[in-house]
N, C-alpha and C positions, 0 to 999 in steps of 0.2 A: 399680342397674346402668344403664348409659348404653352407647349406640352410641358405635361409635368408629372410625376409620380415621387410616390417615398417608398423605399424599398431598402432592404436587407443585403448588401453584398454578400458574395463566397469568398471565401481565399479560391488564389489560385489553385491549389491542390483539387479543391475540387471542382474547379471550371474543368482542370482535365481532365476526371476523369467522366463527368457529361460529354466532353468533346470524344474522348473514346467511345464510353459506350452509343454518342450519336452516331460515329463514324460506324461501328459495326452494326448498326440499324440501317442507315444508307445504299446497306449491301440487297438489299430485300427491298427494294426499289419503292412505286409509288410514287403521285403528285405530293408530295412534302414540302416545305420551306421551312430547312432548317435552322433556329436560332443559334448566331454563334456562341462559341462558347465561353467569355466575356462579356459576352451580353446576358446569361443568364443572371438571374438572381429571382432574390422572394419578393415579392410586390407587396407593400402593407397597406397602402393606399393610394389609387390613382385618383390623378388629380384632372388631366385632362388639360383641355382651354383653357391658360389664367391668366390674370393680369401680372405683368412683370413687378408690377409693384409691391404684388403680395409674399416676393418672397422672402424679405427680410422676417416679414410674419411666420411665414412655412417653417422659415429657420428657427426661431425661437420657440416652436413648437417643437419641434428634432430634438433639442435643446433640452427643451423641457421632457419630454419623454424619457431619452436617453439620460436623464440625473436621475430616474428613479427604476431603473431599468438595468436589470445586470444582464451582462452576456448569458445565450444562451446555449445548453449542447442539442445539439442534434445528431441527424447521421441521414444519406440516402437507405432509401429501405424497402423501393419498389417502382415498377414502372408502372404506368394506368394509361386512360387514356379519357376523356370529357368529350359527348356525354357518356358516352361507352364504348369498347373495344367492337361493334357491332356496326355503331355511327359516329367515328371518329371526327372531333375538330379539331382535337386537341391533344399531341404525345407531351405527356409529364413524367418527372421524376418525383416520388414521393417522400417525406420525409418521416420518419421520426424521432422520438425523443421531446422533450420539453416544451410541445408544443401548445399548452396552456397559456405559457411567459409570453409565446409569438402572440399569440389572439389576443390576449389583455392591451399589448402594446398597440395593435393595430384597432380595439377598441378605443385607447387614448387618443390615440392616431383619427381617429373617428368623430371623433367627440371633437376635436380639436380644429378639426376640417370644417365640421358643420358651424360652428363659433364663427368661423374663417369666411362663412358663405357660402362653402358648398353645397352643393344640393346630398343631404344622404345616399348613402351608397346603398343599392337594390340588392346587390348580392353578399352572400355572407364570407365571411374571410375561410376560404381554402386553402390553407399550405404546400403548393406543392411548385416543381420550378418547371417552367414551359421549358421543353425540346423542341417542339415542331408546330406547325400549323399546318393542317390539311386544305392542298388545295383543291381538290379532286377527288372524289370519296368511292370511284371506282378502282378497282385491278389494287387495294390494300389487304387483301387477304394475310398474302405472307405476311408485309412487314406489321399486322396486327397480330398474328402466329409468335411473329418473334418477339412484339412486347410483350405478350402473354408470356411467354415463356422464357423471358429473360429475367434471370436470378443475379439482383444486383447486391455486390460485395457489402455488406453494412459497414461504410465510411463515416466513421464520427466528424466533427468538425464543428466550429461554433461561430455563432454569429454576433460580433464584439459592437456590430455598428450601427447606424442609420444614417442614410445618403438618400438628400433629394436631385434627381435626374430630371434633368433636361434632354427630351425624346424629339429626334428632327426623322421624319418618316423621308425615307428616298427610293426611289426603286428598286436601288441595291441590299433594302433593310433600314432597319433603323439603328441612329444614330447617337448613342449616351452620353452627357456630358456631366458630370460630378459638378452641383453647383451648390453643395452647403452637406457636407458629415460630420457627426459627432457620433466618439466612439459610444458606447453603453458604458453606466457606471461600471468600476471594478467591485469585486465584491471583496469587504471590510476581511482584512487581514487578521 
């Protein structure tokens, strides 16, 4: 069994500037475990526990998704935090722009998994990219002051792909490995 998810790469462009604005959030301390920043992306659906067998399957689901799916634009367009900036678990970056195209897809994505054997997914599709994970939810004042109040640049940027990840947990973080992407259809010239 291997960990698994499908998920939405960034360009590089904008892993940095997550890694920036993470780095200036670090300043205003707090028990955090910051994800880096290559490690972010948008999650469409995790998979969890699977059999290595199924991913020829997973694949051809990507596949299939990705031929009727065009790239989509988006942009960062705020910081939050899950459940709330009050009892933080969770620092996100939020996104928006076209964010209907993402939901559909990650319904396909859904619908496809369930086909697949997975058990239905409990929570509904959220778009946004984890920063941090709280490990400690005392002495966060500030650094919840400064996501409160940090006004992030509107970065557009599109998301052309779908990549199923392979997740090896270590104590140092975890571990991604690219094991099947297909770009998004282009849209008819």
């Amino acid at each position: 069994m291997i960990r698994l998810f499908i998920a939405w790469p960034l360009p590089h462009s904008i892993e940095q500037e997550l890694g920036r604005i993470g780095f200036l959030l670090k300043q205003k301390g707090g028990r955090v475990s910051w994800v880096a920043p290559n490690n972010i992306h948008l999650t469409a659906r995790f998979l969890g526990d699977t059999d290595e067998k199924l991913i020829p399957k997973i694949g051809a689901l990507i596949d299939e998704v990705a031929a009727t799916s065009k790239p989509v634009e988006c942009a960062l367009d705020r910081l939050g935090a899950f459940s709330d900036l009050k009892r933080p678990r969770v620092i996100w970056a939020g996104l928006g722009g076209n964010l209907q195209s993402l939901e559909i897809m990650a319904d396909l994505l859904e619908q496809g998994a369930q086909e697949l054997g997975f058990e239905k997914e409990t929570k509904r599709f959220r778009p946004h990219l984890t920063l941090a994970r709280v490990r400690d939810p005392h002495d966060l004042a500030g650094l919840m002051m400064a996501v409160q109040q940090f006004r992030v640049t509107p970065t557009p940027f599109v998301f052309d792909r779908l990549t199923l990840f392979k997740s090896t947990l270590t104590p140092s973080g975890s571990i991604y490995e690219r094991l099947h992407e297909k770009m998004l259809r282009s849209p008819a010239l």
